[in-house]
C-alpha positions as CSV (number, residue, x, y, z in Angstrom):
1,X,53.8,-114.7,-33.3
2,X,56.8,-112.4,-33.0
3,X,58.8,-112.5,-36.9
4,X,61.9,-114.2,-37.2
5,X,65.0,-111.4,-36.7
6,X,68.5,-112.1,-37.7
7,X,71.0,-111.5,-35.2
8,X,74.7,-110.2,-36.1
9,X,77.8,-109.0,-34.2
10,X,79.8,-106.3,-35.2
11,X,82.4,-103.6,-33.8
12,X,81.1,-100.5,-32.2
13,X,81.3,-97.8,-35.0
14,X,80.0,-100.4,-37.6
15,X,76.3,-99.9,-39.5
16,X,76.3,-96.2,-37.5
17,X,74.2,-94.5,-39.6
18,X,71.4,-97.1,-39.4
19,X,72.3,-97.7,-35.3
20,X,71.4,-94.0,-35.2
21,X,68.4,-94.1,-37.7
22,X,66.7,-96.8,-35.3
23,X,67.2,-94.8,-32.5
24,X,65.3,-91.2,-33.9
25,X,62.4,-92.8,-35.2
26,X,62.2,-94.5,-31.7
27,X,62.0,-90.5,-30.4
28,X,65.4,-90.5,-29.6
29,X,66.6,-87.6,-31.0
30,X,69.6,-87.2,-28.9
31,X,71.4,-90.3,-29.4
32,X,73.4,-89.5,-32.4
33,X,75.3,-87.2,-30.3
34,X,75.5,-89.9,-27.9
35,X,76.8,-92.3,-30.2
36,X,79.5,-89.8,-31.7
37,X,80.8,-89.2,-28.1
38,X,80.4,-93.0,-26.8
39,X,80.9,-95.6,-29.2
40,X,83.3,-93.7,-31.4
41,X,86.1,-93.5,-28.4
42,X,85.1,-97.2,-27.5
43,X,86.0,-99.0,-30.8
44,X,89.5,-99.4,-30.3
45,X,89.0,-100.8,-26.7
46,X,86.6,-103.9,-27.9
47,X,83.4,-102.0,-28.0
48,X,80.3,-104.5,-29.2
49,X,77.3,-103.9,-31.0
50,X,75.1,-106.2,-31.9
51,X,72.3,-105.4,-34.6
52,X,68.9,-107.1,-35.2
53,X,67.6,-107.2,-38.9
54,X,63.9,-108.3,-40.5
55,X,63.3,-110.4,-43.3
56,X,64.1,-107.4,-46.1
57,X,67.0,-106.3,-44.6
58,X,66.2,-103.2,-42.7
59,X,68.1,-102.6,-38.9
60,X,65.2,-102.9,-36.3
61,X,67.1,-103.8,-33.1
62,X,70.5,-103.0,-31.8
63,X,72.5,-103.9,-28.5
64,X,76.1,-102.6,-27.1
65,X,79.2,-104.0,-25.0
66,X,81.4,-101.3,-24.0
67,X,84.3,-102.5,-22.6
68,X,85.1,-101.1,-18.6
69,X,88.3,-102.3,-16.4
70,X,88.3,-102.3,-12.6
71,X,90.8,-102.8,-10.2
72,X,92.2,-102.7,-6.0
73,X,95.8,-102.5,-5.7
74,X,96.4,-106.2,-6.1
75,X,92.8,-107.2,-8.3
76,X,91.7,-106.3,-11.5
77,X,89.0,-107.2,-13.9
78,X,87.6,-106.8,-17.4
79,X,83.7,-106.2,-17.7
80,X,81.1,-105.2,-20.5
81,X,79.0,-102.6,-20.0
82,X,75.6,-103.3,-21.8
83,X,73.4,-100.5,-23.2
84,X,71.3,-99.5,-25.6
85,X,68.6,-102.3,-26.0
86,X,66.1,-100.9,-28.6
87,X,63.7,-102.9,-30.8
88,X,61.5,-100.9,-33.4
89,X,58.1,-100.7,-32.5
90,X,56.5,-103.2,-34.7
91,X,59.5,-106.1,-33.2
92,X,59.3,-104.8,-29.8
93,X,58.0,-107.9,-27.7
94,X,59.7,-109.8,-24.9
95,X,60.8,-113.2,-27.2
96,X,62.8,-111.0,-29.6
97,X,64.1,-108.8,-26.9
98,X,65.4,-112.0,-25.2
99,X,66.7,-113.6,-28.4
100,X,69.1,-110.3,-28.9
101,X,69.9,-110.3,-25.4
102,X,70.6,-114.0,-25.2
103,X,72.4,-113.4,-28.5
104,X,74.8,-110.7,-26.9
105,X,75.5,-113.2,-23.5
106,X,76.6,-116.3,-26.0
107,X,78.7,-114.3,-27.9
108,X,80.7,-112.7,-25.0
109,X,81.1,-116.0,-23.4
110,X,82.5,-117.7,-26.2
111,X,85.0,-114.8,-27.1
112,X,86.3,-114.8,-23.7
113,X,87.4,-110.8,-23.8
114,X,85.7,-110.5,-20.5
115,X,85.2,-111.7,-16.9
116,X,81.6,-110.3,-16.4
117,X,79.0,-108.1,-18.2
118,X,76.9,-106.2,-16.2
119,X,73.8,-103.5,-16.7
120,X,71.3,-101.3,-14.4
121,X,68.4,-102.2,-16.5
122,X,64.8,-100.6,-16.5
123,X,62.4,-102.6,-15.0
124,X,61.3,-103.7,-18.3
125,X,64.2,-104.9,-19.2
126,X,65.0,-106.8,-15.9
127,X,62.8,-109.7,-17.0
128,X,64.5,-109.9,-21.0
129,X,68.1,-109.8,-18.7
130,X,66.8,-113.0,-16.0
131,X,65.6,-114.6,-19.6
132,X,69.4,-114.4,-21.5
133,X,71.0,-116.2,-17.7
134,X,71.5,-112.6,-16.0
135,X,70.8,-112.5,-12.0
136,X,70.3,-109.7,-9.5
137,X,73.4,-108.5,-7.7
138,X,73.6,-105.6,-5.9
139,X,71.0,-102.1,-5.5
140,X,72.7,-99.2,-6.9
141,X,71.0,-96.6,-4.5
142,X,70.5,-92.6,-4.2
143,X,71.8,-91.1,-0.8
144,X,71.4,-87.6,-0.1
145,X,72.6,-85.1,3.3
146,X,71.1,-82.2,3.7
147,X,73.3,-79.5,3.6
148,X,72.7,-77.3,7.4
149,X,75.7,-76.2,9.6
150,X,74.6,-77.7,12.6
151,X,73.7,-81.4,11.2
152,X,76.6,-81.8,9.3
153,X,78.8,-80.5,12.2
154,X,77.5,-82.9,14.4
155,X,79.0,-85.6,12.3
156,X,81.9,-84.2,11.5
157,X,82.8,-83.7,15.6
158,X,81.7,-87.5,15.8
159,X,83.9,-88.3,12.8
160,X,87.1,-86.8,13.8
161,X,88.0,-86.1,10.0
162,X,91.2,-84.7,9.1
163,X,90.8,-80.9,7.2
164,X,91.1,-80.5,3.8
165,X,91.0,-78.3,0.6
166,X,89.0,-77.9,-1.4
167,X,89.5,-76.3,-5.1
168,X,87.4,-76.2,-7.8
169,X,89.1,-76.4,-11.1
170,X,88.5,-76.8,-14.6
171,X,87.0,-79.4,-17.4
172,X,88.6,-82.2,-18.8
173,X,91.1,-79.9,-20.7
174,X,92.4,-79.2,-17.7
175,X,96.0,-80.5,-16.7
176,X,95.1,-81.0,-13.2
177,X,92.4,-83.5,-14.0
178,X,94.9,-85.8,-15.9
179,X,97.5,-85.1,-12.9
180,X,95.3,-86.0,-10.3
181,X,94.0,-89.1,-12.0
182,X,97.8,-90.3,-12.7
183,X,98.8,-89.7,-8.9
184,X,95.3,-91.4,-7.4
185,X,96.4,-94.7,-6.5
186,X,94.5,-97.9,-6.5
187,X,93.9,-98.9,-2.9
188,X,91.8,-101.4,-0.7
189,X,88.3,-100.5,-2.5
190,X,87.6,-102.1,-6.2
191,X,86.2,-100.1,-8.4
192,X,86.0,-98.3,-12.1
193,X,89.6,-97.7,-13.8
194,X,89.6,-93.8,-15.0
195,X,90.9,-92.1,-17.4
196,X,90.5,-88.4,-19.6
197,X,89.4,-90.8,-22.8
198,X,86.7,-92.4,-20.8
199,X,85.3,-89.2,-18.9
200,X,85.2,-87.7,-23.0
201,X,82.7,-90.2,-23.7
202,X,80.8,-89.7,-21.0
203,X,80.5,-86.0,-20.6
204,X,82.1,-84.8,-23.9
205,X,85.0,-82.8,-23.9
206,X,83.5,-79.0,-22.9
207,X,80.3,-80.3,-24.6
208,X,78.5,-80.1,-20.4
209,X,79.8,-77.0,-19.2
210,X,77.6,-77.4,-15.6
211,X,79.9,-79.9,-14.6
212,X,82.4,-79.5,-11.4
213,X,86.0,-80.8,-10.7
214,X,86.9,-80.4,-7.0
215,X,90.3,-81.2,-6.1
216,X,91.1,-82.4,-2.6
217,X,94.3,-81.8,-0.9
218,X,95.6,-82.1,2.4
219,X,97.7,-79.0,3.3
220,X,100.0,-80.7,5.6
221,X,100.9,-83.5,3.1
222,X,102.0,-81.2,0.3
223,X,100.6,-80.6,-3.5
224,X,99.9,-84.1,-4.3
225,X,95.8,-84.1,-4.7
226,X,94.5,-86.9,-2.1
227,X,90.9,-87.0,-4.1
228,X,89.0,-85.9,-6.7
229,X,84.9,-85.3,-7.1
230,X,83.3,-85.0,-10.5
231,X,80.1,-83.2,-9.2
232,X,76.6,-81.4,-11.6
233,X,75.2,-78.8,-10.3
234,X,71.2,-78.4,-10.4
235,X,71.6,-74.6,-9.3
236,X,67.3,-74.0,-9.8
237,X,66.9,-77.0,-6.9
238,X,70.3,-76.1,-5.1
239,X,71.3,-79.6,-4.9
240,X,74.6,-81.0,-6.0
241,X,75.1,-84.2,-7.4
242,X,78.4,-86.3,-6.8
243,X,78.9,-88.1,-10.1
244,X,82.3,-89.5,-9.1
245,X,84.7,-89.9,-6.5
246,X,88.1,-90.8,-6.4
247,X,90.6,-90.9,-3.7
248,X,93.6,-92.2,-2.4
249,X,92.3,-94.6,0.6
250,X,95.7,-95.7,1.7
251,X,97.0,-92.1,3.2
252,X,93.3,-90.3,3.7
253,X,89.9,-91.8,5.1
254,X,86.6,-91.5,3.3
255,X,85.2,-89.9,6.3
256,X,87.6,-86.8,5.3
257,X,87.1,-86.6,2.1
258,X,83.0,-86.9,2.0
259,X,83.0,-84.0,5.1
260,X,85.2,-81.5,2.7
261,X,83.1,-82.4,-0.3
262,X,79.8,-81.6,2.1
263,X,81.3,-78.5,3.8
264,X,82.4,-77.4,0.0
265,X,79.2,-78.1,-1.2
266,X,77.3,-76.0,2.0
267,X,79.5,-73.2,1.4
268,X,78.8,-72.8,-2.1
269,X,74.8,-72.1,-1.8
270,X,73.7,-75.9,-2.1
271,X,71.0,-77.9,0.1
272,X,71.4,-80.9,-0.4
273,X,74.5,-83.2,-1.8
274,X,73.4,-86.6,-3.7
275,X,75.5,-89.9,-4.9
276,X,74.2,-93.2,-5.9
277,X,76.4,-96.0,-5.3
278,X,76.4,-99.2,-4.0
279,X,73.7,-100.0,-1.2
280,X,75.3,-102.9,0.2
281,X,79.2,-101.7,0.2
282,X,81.1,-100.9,2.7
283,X,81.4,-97.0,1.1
284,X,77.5,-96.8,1.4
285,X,77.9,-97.5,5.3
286,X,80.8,-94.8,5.3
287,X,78.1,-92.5,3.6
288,X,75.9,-93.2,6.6
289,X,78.3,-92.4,9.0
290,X,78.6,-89.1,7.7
291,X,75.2,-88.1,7.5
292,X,74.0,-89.3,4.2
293,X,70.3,-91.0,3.9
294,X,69.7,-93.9,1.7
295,X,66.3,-92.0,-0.3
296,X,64.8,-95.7,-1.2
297,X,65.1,-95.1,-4.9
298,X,67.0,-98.6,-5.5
299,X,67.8,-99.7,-9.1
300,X,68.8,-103.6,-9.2
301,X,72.7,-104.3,-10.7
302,X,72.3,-107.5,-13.2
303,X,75.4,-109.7,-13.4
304,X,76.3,-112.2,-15.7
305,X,80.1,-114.2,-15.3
306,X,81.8,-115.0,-17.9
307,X,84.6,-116.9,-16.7
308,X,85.6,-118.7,-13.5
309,X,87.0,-116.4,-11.3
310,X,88.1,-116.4,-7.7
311,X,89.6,-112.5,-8.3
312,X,86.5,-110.4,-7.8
313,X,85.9,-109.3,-3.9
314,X,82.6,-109.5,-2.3
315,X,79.9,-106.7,-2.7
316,X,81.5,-104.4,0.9
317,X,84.4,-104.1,-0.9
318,X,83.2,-102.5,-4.3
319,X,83.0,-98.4,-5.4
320,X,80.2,-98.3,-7.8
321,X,79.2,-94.2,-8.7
322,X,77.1,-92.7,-11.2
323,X,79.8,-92.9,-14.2
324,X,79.7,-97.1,-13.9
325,X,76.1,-97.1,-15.0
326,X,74.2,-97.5,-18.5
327,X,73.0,-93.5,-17.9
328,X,74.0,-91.2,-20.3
């Protein structure tokens, strides 16, 4: 029979030393940088944790909220990202997994802070997130175009996209990033609010130095940026990854923006371009249309609501990328 854990909620930030002991001797070496750059920027905006303790005391389990806003130019919504689910090795079964898990649901509906928690669990933990009242809703799926001159041409003639340009500029310390995330507009699509304080926690502030900005402007519509792509190289594979993708759908098409992004991305040396989003949006069929091939290599979205809403638009309409995930 599994031992008896006590549960607790705390804020982000709280019991960090023995959050990050847990995780080590669970041959995680990594994650106290993790937690420095994550949870330490997150407190402030309602980050969760919840720890697990055994009968003399000692942290064995720990689980994380962290909070995430999206929006359309006339919706917006509060949602908790869930992380982080680690038992030690000797508590690690499915009843106390659940328990901590169903722990975490009850105590975010009762709070009210948020309209839904979501999570892109392993598929070990899919079964602990059905157990605490999670359900299935959505595929966040890999699509990838090869990068040839004559393939991607062929959609670009069939697309009819306008030009753009395309400039690559600095990391997160650069004023152009901050500028181009002020003047990019919500529009039609829902998705992930950004912001310079939430890209630090995810990337680090210089800490990545492989990652790509690439600013898109349309030459005939002045200096204002129309989109911007957070992008990671993998120069030994020549492949490049879209992390991120912002742009301003109510003066520009997604069709131009994904064929300056690919041509960019062909000019530069690379293959092959990649982004996971969404598999049954509306932006996933877009990536289609332009050449993009869904690879098969699905990972199920788990949803949980926390309040009664009639605000959030179905599935088509949703942006999901990369930087909405539990990765880090």
């Amino acid at each position: 029979m599994p031992v008896a854990l006590q549960f607790e909620r705390c804020a982000v930030g709280a019991f960090a030393e023995e959050i990050k002991a847990l995780f080590v001797r669970n041959d995680a070496a990594g994650f106290p940088t993790f937690y420095e750059r994550a949870y330490s920027r997150t407190a402030s905006a309602g980050g969760i944790s919840w720890i697990a303790r055994d009968g003399q005391g000692k942290l064995v389990g720990h689980y994380a909220a962290l909070p995430r806003a999206f929006h359309s130019e006339g919706r917006q919504a509060r949602a908790a990202l869930l992380v982080d689910l680690l038992l030690d090795r000797v508590h690690r079964n499915f009843w106390s997994a659940a328990e901590l898990c169903r722990r975490a649901a009850a105590d975010l509906r009762k709070a009210g802070d948020f309209d839904f928690a979501y999570s892109d669990p392993s598929p070990v933990a899919r079964g602990i997130m059905r157990a605490a009242g999670f359900t299935e809703r959505g595929t966040l799926e890999r699509f990838a175009a090869p990068l040839n001159l004559l393939y991607n041409g062929f959609f670009h003639v069939k697309s009819r996209a306008v030009s753009l340009t395309v400039e690559r500029i600095g990391g997160l310390d650069d004023r152009r990033v901050a500028q181009a995330l002020s003047a990019l507009r919500p529009g039609a699509y829902f998705q992930g609010q950004r912001s310079v304080d939430l890209y630090a926690t995810r990337l680090g502030l210089g800490a990545l130095p492989t990652w790509e900005w690439l600013l898109l402007q349309d030459p005939h519509a002045g200096a204002t940026p129309c989109a911007l792509a957070l992008t990671a190289p993998q120069p030994d594979k020549r492949v490049l990854r879209i992390v991120d993708l912002l742009w301003d759908d109510r003066s520009l098409s997604l069709v131009s923006i994904l064929t300056a992004v690919t041509r960019a991305a062909r000019e530069h040396g690379y293959r092959r371009l990649n982004i996971v989003t969404l598999a049954e949006s509306a932006f996933a069929s877009t990536l289609k249309r332009c050449g993009f091939i869904g690879r098969g290599d699905a990972l199920p979205l788990f949803w949980l609501s926390l309040r009664q809403l009639d605000t959030l638009p179905p599935l088509h309409d949703w942006v999901l990328t990369e930087l909405d995930g539990s990765g880090w």
